[in-house]
C-alpha positions as a LaTeX table, in Angstrom:
\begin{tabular}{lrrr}
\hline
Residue & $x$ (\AA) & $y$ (\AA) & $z$ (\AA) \\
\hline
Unk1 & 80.89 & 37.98 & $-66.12$ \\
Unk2 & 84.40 & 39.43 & $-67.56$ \\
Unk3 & 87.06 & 37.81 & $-68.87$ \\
Unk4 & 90.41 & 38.45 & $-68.92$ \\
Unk5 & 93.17 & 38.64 & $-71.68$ \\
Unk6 & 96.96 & 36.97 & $-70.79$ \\
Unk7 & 98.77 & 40.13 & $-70.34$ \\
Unk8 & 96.17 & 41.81 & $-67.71$ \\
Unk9 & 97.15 & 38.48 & $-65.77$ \\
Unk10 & 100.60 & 38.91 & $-66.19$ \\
Unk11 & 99.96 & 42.56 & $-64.77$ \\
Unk12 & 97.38 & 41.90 & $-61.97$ \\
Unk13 & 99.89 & 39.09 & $-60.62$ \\
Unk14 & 102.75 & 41.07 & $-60.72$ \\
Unk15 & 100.84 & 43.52 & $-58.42$ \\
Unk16 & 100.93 & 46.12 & $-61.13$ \\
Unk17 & 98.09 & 47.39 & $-61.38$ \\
Unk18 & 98.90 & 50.88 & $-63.08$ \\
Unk19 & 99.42 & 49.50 & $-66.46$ \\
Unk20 & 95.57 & 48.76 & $-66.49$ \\
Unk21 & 93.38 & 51.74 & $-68.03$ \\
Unk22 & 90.74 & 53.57 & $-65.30$ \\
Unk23 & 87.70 & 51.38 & $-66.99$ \\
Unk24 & 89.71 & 47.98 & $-67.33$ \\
Unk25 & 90.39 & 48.23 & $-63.21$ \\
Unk26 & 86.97 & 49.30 & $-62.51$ \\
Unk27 & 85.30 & 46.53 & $-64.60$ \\
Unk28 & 87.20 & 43.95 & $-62.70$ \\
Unk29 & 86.19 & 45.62 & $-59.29$ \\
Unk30 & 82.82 & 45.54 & $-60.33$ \\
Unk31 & 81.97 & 41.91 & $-61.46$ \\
Unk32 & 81.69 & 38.76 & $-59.26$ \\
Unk33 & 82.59 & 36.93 & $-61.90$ \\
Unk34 & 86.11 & 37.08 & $-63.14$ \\
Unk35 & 87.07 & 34.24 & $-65.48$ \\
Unk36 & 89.77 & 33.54 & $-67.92$ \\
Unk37 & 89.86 & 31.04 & $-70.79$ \\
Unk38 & 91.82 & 27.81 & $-70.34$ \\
Unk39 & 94.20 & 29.45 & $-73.67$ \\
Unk40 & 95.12 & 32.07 & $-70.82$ \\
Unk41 & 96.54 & 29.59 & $-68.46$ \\
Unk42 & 98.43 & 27.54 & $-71.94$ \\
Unk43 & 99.27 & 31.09 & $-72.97$ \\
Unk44 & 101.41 & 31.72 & $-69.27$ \\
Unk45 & 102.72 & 28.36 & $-69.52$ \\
Unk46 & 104.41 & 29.12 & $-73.27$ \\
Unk47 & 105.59 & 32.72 & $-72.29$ \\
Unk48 & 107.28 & 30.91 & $-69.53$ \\
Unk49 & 108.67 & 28.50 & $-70.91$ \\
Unk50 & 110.62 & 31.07 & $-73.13$ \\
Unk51 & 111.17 & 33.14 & $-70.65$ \\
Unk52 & 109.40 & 36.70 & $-70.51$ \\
Unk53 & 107.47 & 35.81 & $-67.35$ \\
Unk54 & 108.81 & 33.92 & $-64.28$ \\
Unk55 & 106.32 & 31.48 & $-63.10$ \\
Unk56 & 104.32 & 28.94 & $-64.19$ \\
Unk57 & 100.53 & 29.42 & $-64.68$ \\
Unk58 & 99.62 & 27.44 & $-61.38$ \\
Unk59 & 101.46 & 29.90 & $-58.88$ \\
Unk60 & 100.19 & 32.72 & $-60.93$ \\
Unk61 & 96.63 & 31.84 & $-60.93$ \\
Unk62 & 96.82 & 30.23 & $-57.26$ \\
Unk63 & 97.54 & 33.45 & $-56.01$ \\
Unk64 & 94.91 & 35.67 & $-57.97$ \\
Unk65 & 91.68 & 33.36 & $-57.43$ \\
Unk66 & 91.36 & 34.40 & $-53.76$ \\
Unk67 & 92.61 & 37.77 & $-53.99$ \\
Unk68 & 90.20 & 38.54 & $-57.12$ \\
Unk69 & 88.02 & 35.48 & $-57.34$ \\
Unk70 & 89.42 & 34.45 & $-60.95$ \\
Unk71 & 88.64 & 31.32 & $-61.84$ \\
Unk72 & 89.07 & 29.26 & $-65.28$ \\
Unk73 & 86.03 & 28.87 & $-67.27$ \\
Unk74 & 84.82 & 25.51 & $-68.00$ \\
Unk75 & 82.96 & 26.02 & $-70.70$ \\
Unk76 & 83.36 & 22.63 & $-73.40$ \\
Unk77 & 86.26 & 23.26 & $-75.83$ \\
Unk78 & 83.81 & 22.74 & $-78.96$ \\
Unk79 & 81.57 & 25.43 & $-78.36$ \\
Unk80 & 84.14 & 27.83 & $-77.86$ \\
Unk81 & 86.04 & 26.24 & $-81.02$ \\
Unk82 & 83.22 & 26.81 & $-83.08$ \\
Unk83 & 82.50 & 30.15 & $-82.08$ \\
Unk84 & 86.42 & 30.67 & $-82.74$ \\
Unk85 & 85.84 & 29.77 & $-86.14$ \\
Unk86 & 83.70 & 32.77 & $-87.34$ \\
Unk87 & 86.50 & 35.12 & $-86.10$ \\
Unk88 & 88.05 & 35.60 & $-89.23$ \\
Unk89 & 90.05 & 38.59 & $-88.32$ \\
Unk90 & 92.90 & 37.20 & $-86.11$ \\
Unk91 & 95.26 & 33.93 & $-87.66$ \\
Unk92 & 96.53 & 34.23 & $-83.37$ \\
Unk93 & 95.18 & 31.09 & $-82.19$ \\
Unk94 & 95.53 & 32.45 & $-78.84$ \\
Unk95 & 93.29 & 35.27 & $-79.08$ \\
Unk96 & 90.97 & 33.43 & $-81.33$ \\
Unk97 & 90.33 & 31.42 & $-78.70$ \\
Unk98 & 90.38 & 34.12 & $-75.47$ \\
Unk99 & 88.41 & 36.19 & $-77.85$ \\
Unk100 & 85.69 & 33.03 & $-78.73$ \\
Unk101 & 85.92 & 32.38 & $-74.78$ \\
Unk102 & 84.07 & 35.51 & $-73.97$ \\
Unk103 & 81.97 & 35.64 & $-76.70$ \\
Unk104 & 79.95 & 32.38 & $-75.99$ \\
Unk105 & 78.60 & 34.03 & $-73.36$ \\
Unk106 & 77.95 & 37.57 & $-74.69$ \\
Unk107 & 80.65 & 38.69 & $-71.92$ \\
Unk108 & 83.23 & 41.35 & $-72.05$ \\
Unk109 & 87.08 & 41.03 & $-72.17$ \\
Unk110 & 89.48 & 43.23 & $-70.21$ \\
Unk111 & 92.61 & 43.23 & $-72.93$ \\
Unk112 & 95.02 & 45.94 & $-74.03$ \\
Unk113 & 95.32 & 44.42 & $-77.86$ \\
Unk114 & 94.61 & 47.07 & $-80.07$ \\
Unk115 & 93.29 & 44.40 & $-83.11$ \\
Unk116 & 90.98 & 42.68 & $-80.22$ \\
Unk117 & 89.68 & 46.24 & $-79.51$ \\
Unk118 & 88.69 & 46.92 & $-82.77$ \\
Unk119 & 87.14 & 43.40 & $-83.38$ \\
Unk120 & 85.30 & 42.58 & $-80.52$ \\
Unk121 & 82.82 & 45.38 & $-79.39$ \\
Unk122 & 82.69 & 43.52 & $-75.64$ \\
Unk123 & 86.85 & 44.37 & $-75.35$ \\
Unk124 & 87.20 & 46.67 & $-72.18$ \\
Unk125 & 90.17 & 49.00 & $-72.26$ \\
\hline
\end{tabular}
């Protein structure tokens, strides 16, 4: 299971796929399970509603669960709120919660954020 962080959503829909690092593409080749955290899909809807990316989360995600099998994790809010709690080291309540997302289930995150990297030893880059 891998999840994955906003931007590497952002990249994989816009088809560009050469802003991921060598291991981030082959980790998401690799897995059959591709998830991202519900914050991912609220995270798409705010940077679109400002303006810095051009669709909506449903069109974006629409179009990458059958080409990569993503799907949204279901996981209940609370556990992953709790296990956001103990992660101190970010005041971002986005990444607190992608972050907390993965780590409920001891899985790894494909991101490019250098403060994730250094925080959470599952972060793929």
């Amino acid at each position: 299971m891998i999840y994955l962080d906003t931007h590497v959503v952002v990249w994989l829909h816009a088809g560009a796929v050469e802003r991921l690092s060598a291991a981030a593409v082959a980790a998401i080749e690799q897995t059959t399970d591709l998830r991202i955290s519900p914050m991912v899909r609220l995270e798409l809807q705010y940077l679109y509603e400002i303006g810095r990316v051009t669709q909506p989360p449903e069109p974006v995600l629409a179009g990458l669960a059958p080409r990569l099998g993503l799907r949204v994790c279901t996981t209940p809010f609370a556990a992953v709120a709790a296990a956001a709690e103990t992660l101190g080291w970010t005041r971002e309540p986005f990444d607190r919660l992608i972050v907390a997302q993965a780590a409920v289930h001891g899985a790894s995150l494909v991101t490019k954020d250098d403060v994730i990297a250094r925080h959470y030893p599952a972060a793929i880059w």
